[in-house]
NUKOLDO-642340 format. One line per 2 residues: number of its first residue (from 0); their letters; for each residue x, y, z of C-alpha. Coordinates in nm, 3 decimals, m for minus. Layout:
# residues N
NUM = A = X:Y:Z; ...
END
This chain:
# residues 259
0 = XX = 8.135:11.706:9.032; 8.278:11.475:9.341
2 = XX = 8.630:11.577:9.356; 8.875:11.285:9.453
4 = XX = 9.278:11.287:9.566; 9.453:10.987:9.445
6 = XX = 9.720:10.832:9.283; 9.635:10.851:8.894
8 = XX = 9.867:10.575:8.814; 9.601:10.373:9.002
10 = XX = 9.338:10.450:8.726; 9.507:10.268:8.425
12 = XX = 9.205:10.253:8.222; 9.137:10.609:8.211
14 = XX = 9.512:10.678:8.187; 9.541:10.474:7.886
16 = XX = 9.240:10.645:7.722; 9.452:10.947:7.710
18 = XX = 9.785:10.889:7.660; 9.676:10.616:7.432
20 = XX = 9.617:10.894:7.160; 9.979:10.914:7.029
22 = XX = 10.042:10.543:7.055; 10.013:10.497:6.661
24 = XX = 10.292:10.800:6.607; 10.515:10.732:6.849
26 = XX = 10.488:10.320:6.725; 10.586:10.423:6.397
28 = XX = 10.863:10.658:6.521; 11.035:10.374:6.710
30 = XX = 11.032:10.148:6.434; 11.195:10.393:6.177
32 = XX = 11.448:10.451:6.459; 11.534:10.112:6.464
34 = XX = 11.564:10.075:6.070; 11.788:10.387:6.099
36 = XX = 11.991:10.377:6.378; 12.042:10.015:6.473
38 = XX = 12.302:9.772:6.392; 12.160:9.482:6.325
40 = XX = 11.801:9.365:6.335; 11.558:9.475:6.639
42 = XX = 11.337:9.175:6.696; 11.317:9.188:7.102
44 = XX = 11.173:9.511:7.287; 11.185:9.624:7.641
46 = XX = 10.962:9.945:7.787; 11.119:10.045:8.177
48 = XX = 10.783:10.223:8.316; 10.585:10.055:8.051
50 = XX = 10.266:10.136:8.258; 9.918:9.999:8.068
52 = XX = 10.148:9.868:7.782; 9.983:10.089:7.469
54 = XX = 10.289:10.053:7.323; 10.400:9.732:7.353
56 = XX = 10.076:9.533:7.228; 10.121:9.730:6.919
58 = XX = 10.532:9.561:6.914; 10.351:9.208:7.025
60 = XX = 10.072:9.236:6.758; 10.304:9.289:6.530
62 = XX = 10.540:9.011:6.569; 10.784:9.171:6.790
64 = XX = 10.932:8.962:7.137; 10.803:9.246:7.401
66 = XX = 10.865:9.268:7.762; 10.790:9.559:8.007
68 = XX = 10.828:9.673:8.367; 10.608:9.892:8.601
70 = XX = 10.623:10.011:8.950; 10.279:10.002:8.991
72 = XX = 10.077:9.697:9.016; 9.737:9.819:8.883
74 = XX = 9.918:9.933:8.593; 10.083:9.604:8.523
76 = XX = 9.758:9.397:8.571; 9.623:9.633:8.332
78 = XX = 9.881:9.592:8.030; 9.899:9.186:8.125
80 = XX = 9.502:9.152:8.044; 9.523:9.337:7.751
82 = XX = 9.777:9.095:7.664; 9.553:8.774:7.774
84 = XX = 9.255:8.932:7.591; 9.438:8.932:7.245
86 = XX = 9.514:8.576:7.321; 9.889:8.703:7.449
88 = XX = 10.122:8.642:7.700; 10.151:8.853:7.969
90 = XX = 10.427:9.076:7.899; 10.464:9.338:8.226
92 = XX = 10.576:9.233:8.549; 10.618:9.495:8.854
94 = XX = 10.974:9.670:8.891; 11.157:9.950:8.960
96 = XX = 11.362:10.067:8.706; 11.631:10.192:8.808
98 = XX = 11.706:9.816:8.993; 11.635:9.569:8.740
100 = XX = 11.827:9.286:8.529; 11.717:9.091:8.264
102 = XX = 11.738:8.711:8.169; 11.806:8.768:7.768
104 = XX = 11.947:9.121:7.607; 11.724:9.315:7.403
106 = XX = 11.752:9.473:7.082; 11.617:9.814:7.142
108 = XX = 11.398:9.955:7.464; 11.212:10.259:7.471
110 = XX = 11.057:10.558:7.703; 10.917:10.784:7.576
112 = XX = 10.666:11.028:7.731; 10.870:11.137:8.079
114 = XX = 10.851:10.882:8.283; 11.268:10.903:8.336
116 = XX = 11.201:11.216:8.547; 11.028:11.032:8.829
118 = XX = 11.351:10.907:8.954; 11.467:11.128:9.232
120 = XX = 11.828:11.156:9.236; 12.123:11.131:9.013
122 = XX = 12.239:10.864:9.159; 11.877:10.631:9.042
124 = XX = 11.902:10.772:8.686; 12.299:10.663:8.647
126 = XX = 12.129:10.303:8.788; 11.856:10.314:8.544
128 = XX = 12.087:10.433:8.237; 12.357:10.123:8.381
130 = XX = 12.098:9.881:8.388; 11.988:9.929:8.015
132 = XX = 12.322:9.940:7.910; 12.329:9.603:8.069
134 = XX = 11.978:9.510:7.906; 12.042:9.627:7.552
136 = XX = 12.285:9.448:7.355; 12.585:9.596:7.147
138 = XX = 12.472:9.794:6.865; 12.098:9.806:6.986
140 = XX = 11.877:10.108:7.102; 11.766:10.299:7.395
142 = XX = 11.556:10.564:7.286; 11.445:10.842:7.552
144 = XX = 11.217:11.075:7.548; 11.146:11.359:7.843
146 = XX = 11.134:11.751:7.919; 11.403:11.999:7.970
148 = XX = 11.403:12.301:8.203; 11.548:12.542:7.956
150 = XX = 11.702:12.841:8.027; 11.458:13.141:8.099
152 = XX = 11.091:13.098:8.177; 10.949:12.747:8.019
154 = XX = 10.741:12.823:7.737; 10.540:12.593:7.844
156 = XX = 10.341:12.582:8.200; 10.021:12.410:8.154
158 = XX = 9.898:12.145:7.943; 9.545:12.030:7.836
160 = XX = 9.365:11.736:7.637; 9.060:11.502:7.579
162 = XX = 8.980:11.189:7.481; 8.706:10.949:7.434
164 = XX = 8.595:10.633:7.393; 8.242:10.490:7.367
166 = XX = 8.062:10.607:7.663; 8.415:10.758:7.840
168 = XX = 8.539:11.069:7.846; 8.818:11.244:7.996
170 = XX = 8.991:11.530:8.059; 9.305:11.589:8.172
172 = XX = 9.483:11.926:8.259; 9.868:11.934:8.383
174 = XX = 10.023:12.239:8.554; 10.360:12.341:8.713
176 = XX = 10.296:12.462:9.103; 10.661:12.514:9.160
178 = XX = 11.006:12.493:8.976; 11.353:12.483:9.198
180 = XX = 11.604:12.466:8.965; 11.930:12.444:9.217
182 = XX = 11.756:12.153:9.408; 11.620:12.021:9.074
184 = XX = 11.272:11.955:9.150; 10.968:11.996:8.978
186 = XX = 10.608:11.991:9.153; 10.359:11.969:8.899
188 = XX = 9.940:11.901:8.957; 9.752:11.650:8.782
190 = XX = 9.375:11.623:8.738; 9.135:11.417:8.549
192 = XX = 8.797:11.504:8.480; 8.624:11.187:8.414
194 = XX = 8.270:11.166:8.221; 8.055:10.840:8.180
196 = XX = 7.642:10.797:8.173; 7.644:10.726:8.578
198 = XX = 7.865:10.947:8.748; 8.084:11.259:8.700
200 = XX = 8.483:11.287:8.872; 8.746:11.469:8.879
202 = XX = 9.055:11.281:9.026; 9.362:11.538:9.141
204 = XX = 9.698:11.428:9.189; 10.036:11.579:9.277
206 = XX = 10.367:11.478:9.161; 10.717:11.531:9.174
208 = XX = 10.988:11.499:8.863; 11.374:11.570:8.860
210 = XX = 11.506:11.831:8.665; 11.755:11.840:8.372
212 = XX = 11.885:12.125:8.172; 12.076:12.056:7.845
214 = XX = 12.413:12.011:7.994; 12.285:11.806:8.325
216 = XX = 12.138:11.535:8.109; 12.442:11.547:7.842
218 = XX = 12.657:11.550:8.177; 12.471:11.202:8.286
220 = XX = 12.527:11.043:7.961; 12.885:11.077:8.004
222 = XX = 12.913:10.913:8.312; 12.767:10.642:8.190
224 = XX = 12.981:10.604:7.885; 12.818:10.298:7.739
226 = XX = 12.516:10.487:7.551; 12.614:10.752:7.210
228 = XX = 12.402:10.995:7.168; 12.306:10.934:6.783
230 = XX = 12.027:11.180:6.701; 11.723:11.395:6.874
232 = XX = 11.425:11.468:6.833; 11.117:11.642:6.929
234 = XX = 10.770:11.520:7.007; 10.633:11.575:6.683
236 = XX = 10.781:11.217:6.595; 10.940:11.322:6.252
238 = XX = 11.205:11.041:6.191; 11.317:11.312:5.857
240 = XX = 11.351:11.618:6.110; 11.561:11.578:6.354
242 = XX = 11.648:11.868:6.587; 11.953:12.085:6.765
244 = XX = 11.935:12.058:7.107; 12.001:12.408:7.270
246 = XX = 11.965:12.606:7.584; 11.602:12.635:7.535
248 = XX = 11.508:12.331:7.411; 11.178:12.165:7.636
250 = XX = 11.093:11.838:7.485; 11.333:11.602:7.320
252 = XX = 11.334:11.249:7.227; 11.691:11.106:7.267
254 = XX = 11.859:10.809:7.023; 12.079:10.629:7.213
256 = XX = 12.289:10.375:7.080; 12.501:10.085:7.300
258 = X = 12.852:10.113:7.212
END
């Protein structure tokens, strides 16, 4: 198998094949969140990091006013065709989100499978976290999902799934290579293992996320002061069963509300 280093983020079509898997869940989560926990009704969405947009063409397909940002272009181009294919308007445009402003206020944006941890410092996640406080009007949602370093030895290390779609298949495994929790950094290794009738790859990446322990990201929420905590979750997308948040809690979904 030709073995290739790259930036994974630059493969959006075999990124969405497998992150695409818990689209349907994770739509239906965010719409009982919004029937729960906002005030008023949520008829305009925004995704920060919205990458190939598997979530918001379900919002746009089903009636919702969507708009999305994405640091990287080949993701963006990605989510827009999908958009122009379904006879859409092109929804994504390329950002960074923690510096961004937009021209109407939302009712509710989402983001939900990590993608806060890629900004490096404190100081970018208090901009990102001001800057949808700006975005989201009073009353509406921000609703955050990412991993904790809990206290001890994470339970979990390694990660591994599959997915396929006509001819493609793919295979992607997720490991930690080093944890330094008092500079807060995270280096974990990506690879995909990529299957089709004309060639066999497997595409390795490395990447770096910020840290946050229970109290660091309850800490950050404070200083922003505009977003209540109203409920959390795990990643099992139960609107019925929420959970409690403790020490050595790993993956929670936050439901934020702007005050």
């Amino acid at each position: 198998m030709e073995t290739i280093r790259a930036n994974l983020y630059d493969y959006p079509k075999y990124y969405d094949l497998l992150f695409g898997s818990d689209s349907q869940a994770e739509f239906a989560f965010l719409r009982a969140c919004f029937n729960r926990f906002a005030i008023g009704h949520v008829e305009r969405v925004f995704e920060p990091a919205c990458g190939t947009g598997r979530l918001l063409i379900r919002f746009a397909q089903a009636g919702y006013e969507v708009a999305g940002l994405d640091l990287n272009p080949k993701a963006v181009a990605y989510c827009n065709a999908r958009f122009v294919r379904r006879g859409l308007a092109p929804a994504a445009t390329v950002g960074d989100m923690a510096h961004f402003r937009l021209r109407r206020k939302v009712d509710a944006a989402f983001n939900t499978i990590n993608s806060f941890r890629h900004l490096p410092t404190e100081k970018a996640a208090r901009s990102h976290l001001k800057c949808i406080a700006e975005a989201v009007r009073p009353g509406g949602l921000y609703i955050l999902g990412l991993h904790l370093t809990p206290a001890g030895k994470p339970q979990c290390q390694e990660e591994q799934w599959s997915a396929r779609r006509g001819h493609l298949a793919v295979t992607s495994r997720m490991w930690t290579l080093a944890l330094d929790r008092r500079r807060r950094i995270e280096r974990v290794a990506m690879q995909f293992d990529v299957w089709t009738p004309r060639r066999q790859v497997r595409l390795l990446d490395e990447m770096t996320f910020r840290t946050y322990t229970r109290e660091q990201m309850a800490r950050l929420l404070r200083t922003v002061g505009t977003l209540e905590v109203l409920e959390t979750y795990d990643f099992a997308y139960q609107i019925d069963c929420p959970i409690d948040v403790d020490r050595y809690t790993e993956d929670v979904v936050y439901v934020l509300r702007r005050r």
